[in-house]
N, C-alpha and C positions, 0 to 999 in steps of 0.2 A: 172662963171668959175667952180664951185662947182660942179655944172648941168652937163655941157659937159666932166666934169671927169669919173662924173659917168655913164653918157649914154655911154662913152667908154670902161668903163671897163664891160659893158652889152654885149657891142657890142663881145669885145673879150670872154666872156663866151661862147656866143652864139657860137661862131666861132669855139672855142673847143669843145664845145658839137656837133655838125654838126659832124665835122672830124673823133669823135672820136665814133659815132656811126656805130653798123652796120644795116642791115635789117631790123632787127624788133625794131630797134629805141634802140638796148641796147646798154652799152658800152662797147666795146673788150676791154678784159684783153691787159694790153701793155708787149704780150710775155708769154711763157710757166714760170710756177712757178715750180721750179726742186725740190725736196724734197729728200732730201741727204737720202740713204738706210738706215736705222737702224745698229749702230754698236755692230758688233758679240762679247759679250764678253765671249761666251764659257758656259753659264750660263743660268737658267731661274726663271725668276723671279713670282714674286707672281702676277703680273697685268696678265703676260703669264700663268695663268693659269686661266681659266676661270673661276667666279661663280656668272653671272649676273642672278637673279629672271629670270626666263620661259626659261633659257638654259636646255637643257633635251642632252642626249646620250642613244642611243638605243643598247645593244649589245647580240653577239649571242653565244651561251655556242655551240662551234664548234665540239663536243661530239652528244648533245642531240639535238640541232638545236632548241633550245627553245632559245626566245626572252626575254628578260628585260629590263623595260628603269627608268634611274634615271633623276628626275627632281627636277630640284630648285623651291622653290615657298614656301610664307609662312614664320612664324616667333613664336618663342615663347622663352618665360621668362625661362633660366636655370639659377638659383641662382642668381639672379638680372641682369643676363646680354641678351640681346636679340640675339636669334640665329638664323642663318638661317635655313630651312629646307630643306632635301633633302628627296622625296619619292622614292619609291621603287615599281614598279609594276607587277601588277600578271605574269606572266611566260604563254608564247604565243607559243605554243597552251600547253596544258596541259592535261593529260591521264585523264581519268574518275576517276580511281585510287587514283593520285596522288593530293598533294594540289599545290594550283595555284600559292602559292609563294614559293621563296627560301629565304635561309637565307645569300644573296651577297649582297655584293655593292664594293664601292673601300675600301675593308672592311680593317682595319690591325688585325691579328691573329685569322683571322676565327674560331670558333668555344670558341674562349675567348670574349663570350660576355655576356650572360646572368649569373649572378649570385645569388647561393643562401649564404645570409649571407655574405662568405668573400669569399668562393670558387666560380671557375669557374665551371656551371654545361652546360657540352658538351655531356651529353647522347641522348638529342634529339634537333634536328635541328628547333631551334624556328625563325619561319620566322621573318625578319626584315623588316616594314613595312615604316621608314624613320629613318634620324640620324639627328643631328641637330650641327651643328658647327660653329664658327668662324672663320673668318679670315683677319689676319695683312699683311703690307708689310714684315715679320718674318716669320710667320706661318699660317697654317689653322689645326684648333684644333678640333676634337671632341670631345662634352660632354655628348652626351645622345639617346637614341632610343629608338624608338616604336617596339614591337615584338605583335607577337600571340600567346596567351599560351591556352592550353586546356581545356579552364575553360566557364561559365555561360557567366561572360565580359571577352571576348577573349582582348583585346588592355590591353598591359600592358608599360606604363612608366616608364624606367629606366636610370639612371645617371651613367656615368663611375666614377671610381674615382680610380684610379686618371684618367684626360681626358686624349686625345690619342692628341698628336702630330703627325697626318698622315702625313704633310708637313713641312719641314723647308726650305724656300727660303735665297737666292736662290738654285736651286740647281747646283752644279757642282762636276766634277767628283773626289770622295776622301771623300765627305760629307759625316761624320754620324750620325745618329740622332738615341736616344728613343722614341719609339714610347708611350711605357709607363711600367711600371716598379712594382710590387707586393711583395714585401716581407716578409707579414705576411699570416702565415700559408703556404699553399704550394707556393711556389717561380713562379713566371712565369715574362719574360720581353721580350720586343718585340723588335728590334731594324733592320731600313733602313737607306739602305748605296748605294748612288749612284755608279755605278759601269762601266758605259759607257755613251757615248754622241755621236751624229752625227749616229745611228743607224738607219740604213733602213728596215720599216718594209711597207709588205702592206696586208691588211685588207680591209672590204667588203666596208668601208667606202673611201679607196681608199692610198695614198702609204703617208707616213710620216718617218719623219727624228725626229728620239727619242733618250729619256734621257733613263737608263734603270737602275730600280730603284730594291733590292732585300730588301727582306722580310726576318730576322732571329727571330725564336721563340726560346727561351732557357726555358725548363722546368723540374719542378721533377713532379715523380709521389706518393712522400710524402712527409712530412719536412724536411726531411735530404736533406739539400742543399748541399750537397757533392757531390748528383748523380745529375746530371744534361742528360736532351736529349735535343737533337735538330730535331726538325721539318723540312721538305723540305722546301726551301726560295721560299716564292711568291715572284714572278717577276711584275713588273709593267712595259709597255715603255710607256713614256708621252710626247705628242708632244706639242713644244709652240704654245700658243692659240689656243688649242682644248683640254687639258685634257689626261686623259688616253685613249688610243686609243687601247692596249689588256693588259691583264695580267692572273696570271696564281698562283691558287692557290691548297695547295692539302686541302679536305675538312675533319671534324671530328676526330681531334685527338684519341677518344674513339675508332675508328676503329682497326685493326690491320691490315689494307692491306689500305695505304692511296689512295684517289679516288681522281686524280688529274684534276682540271676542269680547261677550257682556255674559255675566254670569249673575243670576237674582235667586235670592234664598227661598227656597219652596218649603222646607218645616226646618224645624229646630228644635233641640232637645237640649234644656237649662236645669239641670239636678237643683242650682241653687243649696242654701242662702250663697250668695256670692261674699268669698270669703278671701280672693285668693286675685 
């Protein structure tokens, strides 16, 4: 009895597996699997913004028609905690003249980066060669970069302090954030404020629907924190999951006629699934 139970229910396996094959012997899904759209909440979050190891974005300074591309890749120790890298590459094609990098990235307060002592020193444009950051379902923080200084060992390592909150997720439209904040000796604080959503932009890399993010520098040009300027706002538009796709900054505050540069993403390369 035992026996013929079980050769029965052989029988019926078999029987199912036959029917439920197709051609090349596999079995058909029973029916399309529908996967509900993702719901819009107005917002973008920290997974929507990409920063998987070998994503890179290529972009073109739409002035000079010179090329740069930032890539992730890499890792090192700032203050006990492991960061990622983001490089910085030569400037495509570049004059005989001139040097092969700039000093850009999805930078916040251009030209407030290198420091001597406690002040920012913005008299010469020290190329940045990568930055190194964190990032939470919160934030994506930077704490430190590589520049080129005009010395014997050009590569010099340096720490922000305090680090720069470039990102606070999610973003939506009203959010404000510091990006980071200086109070001793001369004053300087940076501060982005989402200011649109649903914006149509298209670029060489092709049309996106962006957040668009402005950049305020408030600064003196002594300690009397009484006078304060303000610097032209870098604009960012950031698209979910691809990143900044252009933005627009003016360069070297030490100038007196600011030189305002617009950079637009011409390809991009997303290993994906975005995990990270």
């Amino acid at each position: 009895m035992f026996i013929k139970a079980k050769s029965s229910l052989i029988m019926i396996f078999l029987i199912l597996l036959f029917v439920s094959c197709g051609e090349e012997g596999l079995i058909e899904p029973h029916g399309e699997t529908k996967i509900p759209p993702p719901i819009s909440t107005g917002t973008l979050q920290a997974i929507d913004f990409p920063t998987d190891t070998g994503s890179s974005w290529t972009y073109l300074n739409v002035d000079t028609e010179q090329e740069v591309t930032l890539r992730i890749g890499g890792t090192r120790d700032i203050s006990g905690t492991t960061h990622r890298q983001m490089t910085i590459s030569e400037l495509t094609p570049t004059p005989p003249d001139e040097f092969p990098f700039e000093s850009i990235d999805h930078l916040s307060a251009n030209a407030y980066y290198f420091r001597l002592d406690t002040e920012f020193f913005d008299g010469f444009p020290f190329p940045i060669l990568a930055t190194y950051f964190t990032k939470t379902p919160q934030t994506l923080t930077e704490s430190a970069f590589d520049v080129i200084l005009p010395l014997d060992n050009p590569l010099f390592h340096q720490k922000h302090f305090p680090a720069r909150k470039l990102w606070d997720f999610p973003l939506e439209v009203g959010k404000q954030w510091v990006v980071f904040e200086k109070d001793i000796g001369i004053p300087v604080s940076a501060t982005r404020f989402v200011a649109e959503k649903d914006v149509q932009i298209t670029v060489p890399a092709g049309s996106f629907n962006t957040f668009v993010v402005y950049e305020e520098v408030v600064y003196s040009e002594s300690e009397d924190s009484t006078i304060r300027l303000i610097s032209p706002p870098a604009v960012y538009w950031v698209a979910p999951s691809v990143g900044v796709v252009k933005y627009r900054f003016s360069r070297y505050r030490a100038t007196d006629t600011f030189q305002t540069q617009t950079f637009e993403l011409t390809r991009l390369h997303l290993p994906g699934p975005f995990t990270d």
